[in-house]
C-alpha positions in Angstrom: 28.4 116.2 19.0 25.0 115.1 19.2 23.7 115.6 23.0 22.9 111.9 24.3 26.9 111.6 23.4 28.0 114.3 25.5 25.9 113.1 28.4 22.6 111.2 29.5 20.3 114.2 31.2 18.6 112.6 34.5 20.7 115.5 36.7 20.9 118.4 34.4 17.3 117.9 33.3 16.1 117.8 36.7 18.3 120.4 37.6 17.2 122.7 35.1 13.5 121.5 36.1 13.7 122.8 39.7 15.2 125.9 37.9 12.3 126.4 35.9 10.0 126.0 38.9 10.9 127.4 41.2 13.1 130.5 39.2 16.2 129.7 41.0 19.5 129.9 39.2 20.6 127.0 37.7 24.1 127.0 40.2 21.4 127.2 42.9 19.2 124.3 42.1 22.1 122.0 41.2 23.5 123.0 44.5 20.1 122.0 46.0 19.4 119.0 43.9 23.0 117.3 44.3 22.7 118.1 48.0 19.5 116.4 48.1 21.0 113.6 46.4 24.1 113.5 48.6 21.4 113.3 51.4 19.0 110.4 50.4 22.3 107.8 49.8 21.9 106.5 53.1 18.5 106.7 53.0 17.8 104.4 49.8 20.7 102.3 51.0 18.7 101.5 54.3 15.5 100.7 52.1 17.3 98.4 50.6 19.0 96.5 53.4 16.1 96.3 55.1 13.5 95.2 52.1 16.4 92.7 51.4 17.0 91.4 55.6 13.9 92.1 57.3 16.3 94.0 59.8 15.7 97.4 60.5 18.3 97.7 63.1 21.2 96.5 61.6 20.2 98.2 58.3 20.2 101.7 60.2 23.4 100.7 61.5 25.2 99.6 58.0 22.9 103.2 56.7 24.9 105.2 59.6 28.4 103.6 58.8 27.8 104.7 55.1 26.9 108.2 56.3 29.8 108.4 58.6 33.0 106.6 58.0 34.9 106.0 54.3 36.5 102.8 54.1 38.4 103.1 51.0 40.5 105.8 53.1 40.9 102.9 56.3 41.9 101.1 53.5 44.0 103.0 51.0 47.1 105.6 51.4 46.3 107.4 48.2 43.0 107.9 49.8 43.9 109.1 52.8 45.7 111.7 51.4 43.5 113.0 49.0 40.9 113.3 52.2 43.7 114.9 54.2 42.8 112.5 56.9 41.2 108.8 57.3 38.3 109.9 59.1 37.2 112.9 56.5 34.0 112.5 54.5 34.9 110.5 51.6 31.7 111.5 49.9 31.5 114.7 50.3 34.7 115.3 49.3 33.7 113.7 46.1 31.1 115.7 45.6 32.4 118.5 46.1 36.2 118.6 45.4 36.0 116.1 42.3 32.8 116.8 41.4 31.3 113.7 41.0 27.3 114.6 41.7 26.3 112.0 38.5 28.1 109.2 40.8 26.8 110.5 43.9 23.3 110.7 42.3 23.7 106.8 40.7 25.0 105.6 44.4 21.7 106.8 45.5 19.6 105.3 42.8 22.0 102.1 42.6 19.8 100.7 46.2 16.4 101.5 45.0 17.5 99.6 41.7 18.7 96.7 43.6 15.7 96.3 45.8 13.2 96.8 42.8 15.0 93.5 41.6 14.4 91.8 44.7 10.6 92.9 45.1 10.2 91.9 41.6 11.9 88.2 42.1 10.6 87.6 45.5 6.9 88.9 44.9 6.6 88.3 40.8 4.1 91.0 40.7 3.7 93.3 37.5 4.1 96.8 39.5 7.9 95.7 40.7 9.1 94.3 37.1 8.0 97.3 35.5 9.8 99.9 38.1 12.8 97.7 38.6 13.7 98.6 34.3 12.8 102.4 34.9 15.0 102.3 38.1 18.0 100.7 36.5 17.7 103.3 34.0 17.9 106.4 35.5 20.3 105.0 37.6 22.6 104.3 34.6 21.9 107.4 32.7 23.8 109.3 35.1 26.5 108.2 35.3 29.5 106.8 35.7 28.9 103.1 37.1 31.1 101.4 34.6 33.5 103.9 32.6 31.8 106.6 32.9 29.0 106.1 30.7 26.2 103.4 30.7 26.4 100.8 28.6 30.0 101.4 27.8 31.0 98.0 29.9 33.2 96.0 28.2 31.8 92.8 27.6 34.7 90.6 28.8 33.7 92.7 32.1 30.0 91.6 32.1 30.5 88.5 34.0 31.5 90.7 37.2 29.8 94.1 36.1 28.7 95.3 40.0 26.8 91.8 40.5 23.2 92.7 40.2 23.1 89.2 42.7 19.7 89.2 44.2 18.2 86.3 46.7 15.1 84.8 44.5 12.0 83.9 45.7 10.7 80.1 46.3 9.4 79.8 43.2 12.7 79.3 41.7 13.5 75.8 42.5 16.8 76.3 43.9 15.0 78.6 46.8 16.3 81.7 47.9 19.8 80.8 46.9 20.3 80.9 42.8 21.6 85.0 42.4 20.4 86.6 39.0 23.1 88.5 36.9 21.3 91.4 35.6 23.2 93.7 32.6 22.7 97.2 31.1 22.6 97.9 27.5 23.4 101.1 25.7 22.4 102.8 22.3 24.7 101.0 20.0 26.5 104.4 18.6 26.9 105.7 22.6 28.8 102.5 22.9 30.8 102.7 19.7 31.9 106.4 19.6 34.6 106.0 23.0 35.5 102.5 22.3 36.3 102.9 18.7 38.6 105.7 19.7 40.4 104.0 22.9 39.6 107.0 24.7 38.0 105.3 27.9 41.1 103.5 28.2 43.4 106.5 27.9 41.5 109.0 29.7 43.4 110.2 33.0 46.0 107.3 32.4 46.8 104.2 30.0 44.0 101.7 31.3 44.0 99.7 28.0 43.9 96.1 28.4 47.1 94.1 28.7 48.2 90.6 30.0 47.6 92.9 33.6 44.4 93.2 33.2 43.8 90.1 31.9 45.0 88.9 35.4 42.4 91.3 36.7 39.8 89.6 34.8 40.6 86.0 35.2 40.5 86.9 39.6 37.6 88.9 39.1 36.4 85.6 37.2 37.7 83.4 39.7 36.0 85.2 42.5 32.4 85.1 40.8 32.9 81.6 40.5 33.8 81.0 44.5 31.0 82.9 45.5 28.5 81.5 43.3 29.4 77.8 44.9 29.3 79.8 48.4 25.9 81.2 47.2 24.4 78.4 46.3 25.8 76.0 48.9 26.1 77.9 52.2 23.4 78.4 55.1 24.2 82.1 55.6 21.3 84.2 55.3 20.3 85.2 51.5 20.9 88.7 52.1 24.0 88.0 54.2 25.2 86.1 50.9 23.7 88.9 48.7 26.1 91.0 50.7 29.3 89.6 50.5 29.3 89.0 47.2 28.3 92.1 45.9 31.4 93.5 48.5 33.7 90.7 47.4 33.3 92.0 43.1 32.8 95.7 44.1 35.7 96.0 45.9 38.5 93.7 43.9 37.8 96.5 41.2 39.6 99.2 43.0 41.6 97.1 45.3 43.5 95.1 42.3 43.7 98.5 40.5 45.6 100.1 43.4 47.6 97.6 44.8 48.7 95.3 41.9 48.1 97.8 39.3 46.0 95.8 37.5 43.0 97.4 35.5 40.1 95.4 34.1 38.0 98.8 33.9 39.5 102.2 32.9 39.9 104.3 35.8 39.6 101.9 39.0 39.9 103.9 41.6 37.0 105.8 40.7 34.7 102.8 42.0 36.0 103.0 45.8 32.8 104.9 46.9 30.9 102.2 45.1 32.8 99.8 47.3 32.2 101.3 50.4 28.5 101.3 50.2 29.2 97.4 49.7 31.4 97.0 52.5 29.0 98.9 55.0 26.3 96.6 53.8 28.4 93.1 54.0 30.6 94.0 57.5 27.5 95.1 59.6 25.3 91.9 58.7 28.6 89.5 58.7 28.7 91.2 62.4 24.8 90.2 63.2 25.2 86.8 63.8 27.3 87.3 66.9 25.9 90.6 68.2 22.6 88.3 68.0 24.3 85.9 70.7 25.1 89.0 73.1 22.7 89.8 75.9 20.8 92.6 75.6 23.0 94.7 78.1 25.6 94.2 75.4 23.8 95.5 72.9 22.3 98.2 74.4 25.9 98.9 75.8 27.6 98.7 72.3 24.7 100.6 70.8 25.5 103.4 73.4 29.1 103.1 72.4 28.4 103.6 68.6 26.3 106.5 69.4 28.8 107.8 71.1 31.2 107.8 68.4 29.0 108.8 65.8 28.1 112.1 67.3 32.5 112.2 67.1 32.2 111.6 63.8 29.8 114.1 62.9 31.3 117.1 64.6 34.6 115.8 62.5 32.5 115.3 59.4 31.2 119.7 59.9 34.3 121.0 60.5 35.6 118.9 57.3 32.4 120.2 55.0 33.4 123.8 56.4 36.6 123.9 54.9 35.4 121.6 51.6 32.9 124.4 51.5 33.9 128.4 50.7 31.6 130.8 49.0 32.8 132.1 46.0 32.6 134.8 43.7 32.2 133.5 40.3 33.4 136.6 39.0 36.7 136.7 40.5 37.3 133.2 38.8 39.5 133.2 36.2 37.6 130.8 34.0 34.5 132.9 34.2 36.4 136.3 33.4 38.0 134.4 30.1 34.2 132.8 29.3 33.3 136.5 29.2 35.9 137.9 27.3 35.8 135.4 24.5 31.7 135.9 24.1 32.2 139.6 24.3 34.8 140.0 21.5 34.6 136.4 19.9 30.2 136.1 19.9 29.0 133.1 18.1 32.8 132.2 16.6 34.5 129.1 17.9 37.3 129.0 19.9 39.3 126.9 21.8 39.2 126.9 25.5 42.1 125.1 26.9 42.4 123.2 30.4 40.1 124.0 33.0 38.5 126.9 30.9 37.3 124.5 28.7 35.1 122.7 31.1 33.6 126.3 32.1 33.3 127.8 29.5 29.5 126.6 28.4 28.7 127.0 31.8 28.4 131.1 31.6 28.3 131.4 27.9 27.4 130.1 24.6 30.2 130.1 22.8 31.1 127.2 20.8 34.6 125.5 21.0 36.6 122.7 19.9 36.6 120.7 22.8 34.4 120.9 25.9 35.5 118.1 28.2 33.5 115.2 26.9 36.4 113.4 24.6 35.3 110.4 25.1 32.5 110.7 23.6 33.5 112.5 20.9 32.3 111.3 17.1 35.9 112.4 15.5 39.1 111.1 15.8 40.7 113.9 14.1 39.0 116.6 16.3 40.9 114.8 19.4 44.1 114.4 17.4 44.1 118.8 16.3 43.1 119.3 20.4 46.0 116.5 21.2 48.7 118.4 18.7 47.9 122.1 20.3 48.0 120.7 23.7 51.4 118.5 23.8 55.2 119.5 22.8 55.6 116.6 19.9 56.4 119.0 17.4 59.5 120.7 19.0 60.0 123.9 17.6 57.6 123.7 15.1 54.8 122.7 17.2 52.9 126.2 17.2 52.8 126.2 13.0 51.1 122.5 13.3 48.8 123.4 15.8 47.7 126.3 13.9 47.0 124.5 10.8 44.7 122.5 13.0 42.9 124.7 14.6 42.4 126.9 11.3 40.9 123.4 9.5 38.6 123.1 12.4 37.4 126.9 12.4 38.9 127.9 15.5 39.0 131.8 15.6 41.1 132.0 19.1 42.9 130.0 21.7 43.4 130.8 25.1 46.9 129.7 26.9 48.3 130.2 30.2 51.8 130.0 31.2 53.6 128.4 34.1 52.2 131.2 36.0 49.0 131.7 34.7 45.1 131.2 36.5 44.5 128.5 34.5 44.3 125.6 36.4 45.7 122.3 34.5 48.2 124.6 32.3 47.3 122.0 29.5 49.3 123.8 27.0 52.7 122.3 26.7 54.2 124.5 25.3 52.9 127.6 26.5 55.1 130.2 24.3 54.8 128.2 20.5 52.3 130.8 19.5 54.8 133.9 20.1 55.4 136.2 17.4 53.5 133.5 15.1 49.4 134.5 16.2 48.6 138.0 16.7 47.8 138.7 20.3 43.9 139.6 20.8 44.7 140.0 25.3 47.3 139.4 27.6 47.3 139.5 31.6 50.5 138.2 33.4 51.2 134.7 31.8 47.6 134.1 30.6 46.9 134.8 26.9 44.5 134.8 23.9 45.8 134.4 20.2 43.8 135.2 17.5 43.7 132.4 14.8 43.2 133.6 11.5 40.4 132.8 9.9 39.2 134.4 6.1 35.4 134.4 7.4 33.4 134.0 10.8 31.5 131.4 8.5 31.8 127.5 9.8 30.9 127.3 5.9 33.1 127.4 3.1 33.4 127.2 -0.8 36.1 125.0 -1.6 37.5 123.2 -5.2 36.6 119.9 -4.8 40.0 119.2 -5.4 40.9 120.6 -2.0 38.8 117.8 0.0 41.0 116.4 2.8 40.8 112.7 1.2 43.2 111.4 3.2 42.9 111.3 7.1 46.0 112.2 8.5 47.9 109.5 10.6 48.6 111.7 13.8 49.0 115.1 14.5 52.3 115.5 13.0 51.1 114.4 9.8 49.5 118.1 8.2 50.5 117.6 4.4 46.8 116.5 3.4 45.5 119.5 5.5 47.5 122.1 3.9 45.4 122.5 0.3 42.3 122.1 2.4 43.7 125.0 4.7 45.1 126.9 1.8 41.1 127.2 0.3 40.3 128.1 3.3 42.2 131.1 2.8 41.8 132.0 -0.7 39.9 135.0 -1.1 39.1 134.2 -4.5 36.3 132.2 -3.3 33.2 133.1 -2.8 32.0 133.3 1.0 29.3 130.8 2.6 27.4 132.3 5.2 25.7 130.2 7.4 22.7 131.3 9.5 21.3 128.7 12.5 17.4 128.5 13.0 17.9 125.7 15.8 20.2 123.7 17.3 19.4 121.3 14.7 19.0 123.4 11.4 20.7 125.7 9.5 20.8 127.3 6.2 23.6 128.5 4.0 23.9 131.3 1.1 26.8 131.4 -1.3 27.5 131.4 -4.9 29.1 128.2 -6.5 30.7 127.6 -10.2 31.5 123.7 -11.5 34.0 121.7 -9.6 33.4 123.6 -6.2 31.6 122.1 -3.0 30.5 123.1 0.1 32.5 122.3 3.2 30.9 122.5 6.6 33.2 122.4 9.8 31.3 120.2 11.7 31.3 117.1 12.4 29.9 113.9 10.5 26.8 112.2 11.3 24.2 110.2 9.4 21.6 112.3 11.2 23.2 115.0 9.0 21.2 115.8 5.7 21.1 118.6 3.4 19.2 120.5 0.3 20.2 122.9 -2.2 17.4 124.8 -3.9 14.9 122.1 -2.5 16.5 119.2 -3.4 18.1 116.4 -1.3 21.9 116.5 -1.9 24.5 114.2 -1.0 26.6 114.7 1.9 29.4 113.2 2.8 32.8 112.9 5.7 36.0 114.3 4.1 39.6 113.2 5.7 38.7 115.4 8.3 36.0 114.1 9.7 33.7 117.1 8.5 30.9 117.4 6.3 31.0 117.8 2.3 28.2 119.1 0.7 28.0 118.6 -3.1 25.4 120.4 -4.2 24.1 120.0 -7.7 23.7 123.7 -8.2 25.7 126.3 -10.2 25.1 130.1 -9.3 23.1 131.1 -6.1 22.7 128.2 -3.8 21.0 127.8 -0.8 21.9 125.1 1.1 19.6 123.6 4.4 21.5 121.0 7.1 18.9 119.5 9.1 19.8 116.9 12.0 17.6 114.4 12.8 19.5 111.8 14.7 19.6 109.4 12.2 18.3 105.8 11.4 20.0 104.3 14.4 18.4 107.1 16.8 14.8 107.0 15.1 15.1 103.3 15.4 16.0 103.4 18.9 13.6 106.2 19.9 10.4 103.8 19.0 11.8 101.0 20.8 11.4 102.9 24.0 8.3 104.0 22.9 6.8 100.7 21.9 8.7 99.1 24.9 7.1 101.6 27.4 3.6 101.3 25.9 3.8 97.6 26.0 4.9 97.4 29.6 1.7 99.8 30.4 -0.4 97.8 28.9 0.7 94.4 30.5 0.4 96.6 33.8 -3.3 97.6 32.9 -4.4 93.9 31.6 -2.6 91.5 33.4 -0.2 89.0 33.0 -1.7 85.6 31.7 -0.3 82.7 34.1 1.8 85.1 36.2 0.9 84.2 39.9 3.0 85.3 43.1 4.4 82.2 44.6 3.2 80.7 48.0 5.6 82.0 50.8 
């Protein structure tokens, strides 16, 4: 999987710049690093009230709300419950329990974006319109804001996407009451690779769009179109306007997903920390107008009050943290002892890592494996459908046999499963006891196991007749008949082995020995940025059934075969747009803008 698929790297890059230096461990600097993130949210959020209001007061007040109260948990049971308690630290608990840090670090970033936008509108000078793109972009490369990847917005969903509504300046004839819609775009094959697949829609539940959430839509529709009239029409405050509409279309997102069940966005409820920022924003400033009107014994009275009972809060919000927050010894976890074990006996073979050991396990070592928690992303339908077969009970009895074949066609040398009563946290396997008596055991403790997989070579390469190709790409994971010759080759110790050696994360190089009629396949998967040579010449290479890589090298005898990865036309392309896009900006920055004067305020 090419990396800008598995993830955009504004948090682990600076993570693993603090790292650098200041030669902390990397679980030390993200600790320090999310922390600091968690932090600054109410911090950026108060910049941005008050660049937007003019009101420091009530912009500390809407900042302290956000700090100290979770809304979504006043307003929701599910909520409640996951918090343990309607006054718990919604955030926190996000960071910490769920690990959300990328949407704690966009929440942060999400402000500063929004107030860049203002500036830029209200001020028109250069120095805002560049920062407000650079803003908006490392905001969305971390996350998360719209199904968990940037970009990745349906388009039916881009009329309501988190209204990027900002109050314009005078210069825009309609005054400071015309909001802009501003949208994020995506490198077209990060936008493809999940939606071609349908696995934002099915990940953590079936979120794919129906006549439900075309109700969704068409209110989520309905409701951009009331509150652009309001917008336009009322004389509210702009940023009291700015305000309730961006509270209004943040929270119908998780509301209409928890309450009616209706889903315009995979995974709804995820946005209810999104909405609480907006409902701290629009409930303090719908609250200035009368607080205004109160004498000032009132206010300093009420001011008193809220102090009061945000100290309350606060001692509530430390004792929550302190349970939230344990020490722990990563070597008494069980995904860290089975990380271990499979580098120490399995080094540099692949393996599968199932459930929650999976999401560890290139967290301690390097050992590749089949699936490492970013599905959605991934390039290969049939890599999902061999991790899909292994994991459920669809094929009764003979379920183990099928997953087997699977894992053998994608070089899988081991798989962990844990029973009922095994560490394992999600117990992913279905069927826990399918590979009994049918893999050899490589280690067993209590109901967690390892299973050998077996495998001719430790080579992801292999000499194959052509006639062996997966041509056919199976319909589901039941369906094994046009893996079994490909498997079968596999197997065949007739053939000659292909060992391949890696100079890079991008390069490699293959020896073997090849007759007529045999080619070269390559367990890994497909991607125009793939490209090979045999004995210094360019050979063709293309996907078989599988989803893998055939070479067919025109060679007959020794053959040595180098894969290079370079991205591909699509990445090149996009690479010096951003180049030529940044340079361009600069140099508007350094010389000008021809005809591009701030308004008269």
């Amino acid at each position: 999987m090419p990396f800008q698929n598995s993830y955009y790297p504004l948090l682990p890059a600076t993570v693993a710049t603090e790292a650098k230096l200041t030669g902390w461990s990397a679980a030390r600097s993200y600790h320090m690093v999310t922390a600091l993130l968690y932090c600054l949210g109410p911090v950026t959020m108060f910049l941005m009230a008050w660049g937007i209001s003019r009101k420091p007061g009530y912009s500390f007040w809407a900042a302290l709300a956000y700090s100290l109260v979770s809304p979504a948990a006043l307003l929701s049971s599910p909520v409640r419950q996951d918090l343990g308690s309607a006054w718990n630290a919604g955030r926190l608990h996000a960071l910490v329990y769920w690990g959300e840090s990328p949407h704690i670090a966009a929440l942060t970033l999400v402000p500063l974006a929004l107030l860049s936008v203002h500036l830029a509108l209200r001020g028109r000078r250069p120095a805002w319109c560049l920062a407000s793109g650079p803003i908006h972009g490392c905001r969305g490369s971390d996350q998360l804001l719209w199904n968990r990847h940037p970009g990745h917005r349906r388009p039916v969903v881009g009329v309501h996407a988190k209204p990027r509504v900002v109050p314009q300046g005078p210069g825009n004839g309609r005054g400071d009451r015309a909001p802009v819609l501003r949208l994020d775009l995506a490198e077209p094959a990060a936008v493809r690779a999940p939606h071609a697949l349908g696995q934002l829609s099915t990940a953590g539940g079936d979120y794919r769009f129906t006549l439900r959430s075309l109700a969704a839509l068409s209110v989520e529709a309905a409701l951009f179109a009331l509150l652009w009239l309001w917008a336009r029409r009322s004389r509210q405050p702009a940023h009291l306007r700015f305000f309730v509409f961006f509270a209004v279309l943040a929270s119908a997102i998780p509301i209409l997903g928890a309450f009616a069940n209706w889903n315009v966005v995979p995974q709804p409820h995820r946005y209810q920390l999104d909405m609480e920022m907006a409902i701290c924003w629009a409930a303090v400033f719908a609250f200035q107008p009368l607080a205004d009107r109160w004498p000032r014994p009132a206010r300093v009275l009420a001011a008193l009050l809220l102090v009061c009972l945000a100290a309350r809060q606060t001692i509530l919000y430390r004792r929550f943290a302190r349970t939230l927050i344990q020490p722990a010894d990563v070597a008494q976890l069980f995904e860290y002892q089975t990380a271990v074990w499979l580098d120490q006996h399995l080094h540099g073979r692949r393996v599968m890592a199932t459930g929650s050991c999976s999401l560890w396990l290139n967290a301690f070592v390097d050992s590749p494996q089949l699936s490492g928690g970013h599905d959605p992303f991934a390039l290969n339908r049939m890599q999902l459908i061999a991790v899909y077969i292994t994991y459920s009970a669809d094929a009764g009895n003979r379920g183990g046999e099928f997953a087997t074949l699977w894992l053998q066609a994608f070089g899988v040398h081991a798989i962990n499963v844990s029973g009922p009563h095994g560490r394992e946290f999600y117990k992913a396997v279905a069927n826990p006891r399918m590979f009994e008596g049918l893999l050899p055991v490589l280690w067993r403790e209590g109901d967690d196991t390892i299973y050998q997989v077996p495998q001719r070579t430790d080579s992801l390469a292999h000499v194959i007749p052509a006639s062996a190709v997966v041509q056919r790409a199976p319909l589901h994971g039941l369906d094994v008949e046009p893996i079994r010759p490909f498997v079968a080759a596999l197997e065949d110790a007739s053939l000659p082995p292909a060992e391949i050696r890696w100079d890079s994360l991008s390069s490699g190089r293959i020896h073997t020995m090849l007759r007529p009629g045999q080619v070269v396949s390559v367990q890994i998967n497909y991607h125009p940025g793939w490209h090979a040579q045999a004995n210094g010449a360019p050979q063709p290479l293309v996907r078989d059934g599988l989803g893998l890589m055939i070479v067919k090298p025109d060679c007959s005898g020794p053959c040595t075969i180098d894969l290079s990865f370079d991205g591909g036309a699509e990445y090149k392309v996009a690479r010096v747009a951003s180049w030529v896009a940044a340079l361009a900006a600069l140099l508007w920055l350094a010389t000008g803008i021809p005809g591009w004067k701030r308004p008269r305020q």
